[in-house]
N, C-alpha and C positions, 0 to 999 in steps of 0.2 A: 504493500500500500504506500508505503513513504517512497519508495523507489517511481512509483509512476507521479509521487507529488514532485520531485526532483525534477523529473524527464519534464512533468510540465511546465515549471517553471524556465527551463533550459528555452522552451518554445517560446514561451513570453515573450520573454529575453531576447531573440533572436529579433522578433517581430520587431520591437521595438527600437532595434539597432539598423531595421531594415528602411525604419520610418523618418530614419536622421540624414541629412547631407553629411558628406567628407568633412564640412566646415561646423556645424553643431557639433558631430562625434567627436572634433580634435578638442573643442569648447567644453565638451563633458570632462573627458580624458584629462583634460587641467583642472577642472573643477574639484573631477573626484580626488588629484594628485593634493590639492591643496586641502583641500577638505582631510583627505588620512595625513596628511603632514601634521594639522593642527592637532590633530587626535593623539600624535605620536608624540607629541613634545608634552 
């Protein structure tokens, strides 16, 4: 059961990265970079 919750999520996932230009994805990719930076300090 948790195994097909996994796979679905992996689906989500993908969709949503299918939904983004070259130019949002690189914009996320920083965001999230700086976002776990804060986290880590």
């Amino acid at each position: 059961m948790g195994d097909k919750g996994s796979k679905d999520k992996g689906k989500r996932e993908q969709q949503k990265k299918a939904l983004l230009t070259p130019k949002e994805k690189r914009k996320a990719k920083n965001e999230k970079k700086n976002n776990s930076g804060v986290i880590g300090t």
